[in-house]
C-alpha positions, 0 to 999 in steps of 0.5 A, spaced: 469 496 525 462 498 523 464 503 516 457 507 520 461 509 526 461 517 527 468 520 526 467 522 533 468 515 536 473 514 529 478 519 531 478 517 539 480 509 537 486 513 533 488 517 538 489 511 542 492 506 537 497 511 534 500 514 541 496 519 544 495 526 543 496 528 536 502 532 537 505 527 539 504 523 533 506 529 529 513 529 532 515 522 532 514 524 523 519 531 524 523 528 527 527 525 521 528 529 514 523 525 509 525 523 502 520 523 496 520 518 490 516 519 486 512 515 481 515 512 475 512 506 470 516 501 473 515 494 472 512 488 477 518 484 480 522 490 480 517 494 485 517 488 489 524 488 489 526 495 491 521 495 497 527 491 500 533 494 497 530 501 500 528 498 507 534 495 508 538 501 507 534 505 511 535 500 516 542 501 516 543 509 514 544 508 508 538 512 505 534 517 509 526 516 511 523 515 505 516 514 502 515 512 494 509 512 490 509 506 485 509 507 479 506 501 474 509 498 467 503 493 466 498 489 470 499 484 476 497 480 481 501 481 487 500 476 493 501 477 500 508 473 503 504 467 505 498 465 500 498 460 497 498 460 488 493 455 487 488 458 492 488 465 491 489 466 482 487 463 476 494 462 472 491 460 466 486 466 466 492 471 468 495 468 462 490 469 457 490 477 459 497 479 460 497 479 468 504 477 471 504 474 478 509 477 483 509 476 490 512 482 496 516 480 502 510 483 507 504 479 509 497 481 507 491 478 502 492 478 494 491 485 489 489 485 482 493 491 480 492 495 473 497 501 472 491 506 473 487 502 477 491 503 483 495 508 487 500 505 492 505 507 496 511 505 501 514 509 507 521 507 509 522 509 517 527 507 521 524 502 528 524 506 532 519 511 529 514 506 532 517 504 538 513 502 543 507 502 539 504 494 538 503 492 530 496 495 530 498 502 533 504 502 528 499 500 522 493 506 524 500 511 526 502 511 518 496 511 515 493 516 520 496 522 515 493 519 508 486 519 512 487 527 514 489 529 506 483 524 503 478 527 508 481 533 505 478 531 498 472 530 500 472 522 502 468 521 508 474 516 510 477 513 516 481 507 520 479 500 520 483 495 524 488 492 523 489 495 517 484 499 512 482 504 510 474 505 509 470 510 508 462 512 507 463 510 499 466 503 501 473 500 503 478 504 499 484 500 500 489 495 505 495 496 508 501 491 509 508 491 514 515 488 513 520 488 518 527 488 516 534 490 519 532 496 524 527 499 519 520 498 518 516 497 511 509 499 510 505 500 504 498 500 502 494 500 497 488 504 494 484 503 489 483 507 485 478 505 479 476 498 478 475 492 473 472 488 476 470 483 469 477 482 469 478 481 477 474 475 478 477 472 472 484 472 476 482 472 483 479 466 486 474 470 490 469 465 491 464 462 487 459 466 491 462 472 489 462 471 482 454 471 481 451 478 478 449 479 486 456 477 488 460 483 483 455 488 485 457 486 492 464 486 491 463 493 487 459 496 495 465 493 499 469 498 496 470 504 494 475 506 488 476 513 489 474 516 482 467 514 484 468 518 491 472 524 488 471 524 480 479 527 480 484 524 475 488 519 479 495 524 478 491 529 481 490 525 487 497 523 488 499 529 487 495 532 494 497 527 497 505 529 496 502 536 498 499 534 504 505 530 507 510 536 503 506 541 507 505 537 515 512 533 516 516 536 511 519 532 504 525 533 499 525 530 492 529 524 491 530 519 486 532 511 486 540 511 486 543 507 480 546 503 486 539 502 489 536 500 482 542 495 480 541 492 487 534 492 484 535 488 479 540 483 482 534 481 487 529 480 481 534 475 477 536 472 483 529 471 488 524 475 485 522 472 479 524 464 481 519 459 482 522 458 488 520 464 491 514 465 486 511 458 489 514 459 495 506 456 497 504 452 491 
């Protein structure tokens, strides 16, 4: 999709790929009571760890619909399900500047994460949410609301197929999906600020974009939302509480003790192996 395509023709394309009408969006989200989670410091593997713990409590009633906003203890490179280590990071130059590997249980391209450079969240919804929907409309279906509250700040930002969001200012950020157990995990990932000196030592990003021509083009593709809004990233986050709170309704909520311990079991036992961290050498 051209990032120049009027919002016209950008809200049609939503309509269509998220169900129809906007009311019927709007009530396939109240017809559940939302949880939220905020953010707290929390590190890496235990972030990758607890998007399971929590989808698969969703999935079996357990724990009510649920989003949580990450917090970050230290910087990292997450990789999609599927990459390939050697193909997309520079272990020794992760190592050289205290940036941990970890890899998530959904799909999706590598993220260069620094505490304050991101903001990410995950929605826990039960499947039938999305029933009906195809993979591309459920993905559109649950970004559709973050695109409205950032609009609402001033980005000029919209849907891109199968699964950004962009804007006028640059790409904003990417979103990734996991099934599991009668519940749907989707989380994106926006930037909020970037380092891109240290980005393009960890990521192996393709020696053409390593040039000085290459950065500045990376730097256009996307669009870190302290550049399209000048606000502090806690300011940010909060709106987008707000925004939710006040379209669909949400009650405050923290990790259980139980949740966390499971946490923690799944990060000694899975997260943190070489089996599952070189899953793809």
């Amino acid at each position: 999709m051209s990032d120049e395509r009027p919002h016209g023709v950008q809200t049609h394309l939503l309509d269509e790929l998220t169900g129809g009408l906007p009311a019927e969006r709007e009530a396939r989200w109240k017809r559940y009571e939302w949880q939220l989670i905020p953010p707290e410091p929390t590190p890496p593997l235990l972030n990758m760890a607890l998007d399971e713990v929590l989808t698969l409590r969703v999935g079996r009633g357990e724990r009510p619909p649920t989003i949580r906003f990450w917090g970050w203890s230290d910087s990292c490179v997450v990789l999609g399900r599927f990459q390939s280590v050697r193909n997309e990071v520079d272990e020794e130059a992760m190592r050289a500047n205290g940036v941990q590997l970890v890899r998530r249980i959904s799909g999706g391209g590598a993220k260069f994460i620094e505490p304050e450079g991101a903001i990410t969240y995950s929605i826990f919804a039960p499947e039938a949410m999305v029933a009906g929907m195809t993979f591309a409309e459920s993905y559109a279906f649950f970004d559709a609301w973050v695109i409205d509250a950032l609009r609402e700040l001033g980005v000029d930002a919209w849907y891109a197929p199968l699964n950004d969001i962009t804007s006028t200012g640059g790409k904003v950020g990417g979103a990734a999906q996991a099934r599991r157990g009668d519940a749907v995990l989707h989380h994106t990932t926006m930037a909020y600020q970037m380092n891109i000196d240290l980005l393009t030592k960890v990521l192996r990003i393709g020696q053409e974009k390593l040039s000085d021509k290459g950065v500045t083009s990376a730097e256009r593709r996307v669009g870190p939302l302290r550049q399209q809004t000048a606000l502090d990233r806690d300011v940010i986050i909060h709106h987008l509480i707000g925004h939710f709170r006040a379209r669909f309704g949400l009650r405050d909520d923290q990790i259980t003790a139980d949740e966390l311990a499971e946490a923690k079991r799944l990060v000694d036992e899975r997260f943190s192996t070489p089996e599952w961290l070189y899953f793809l050498p």
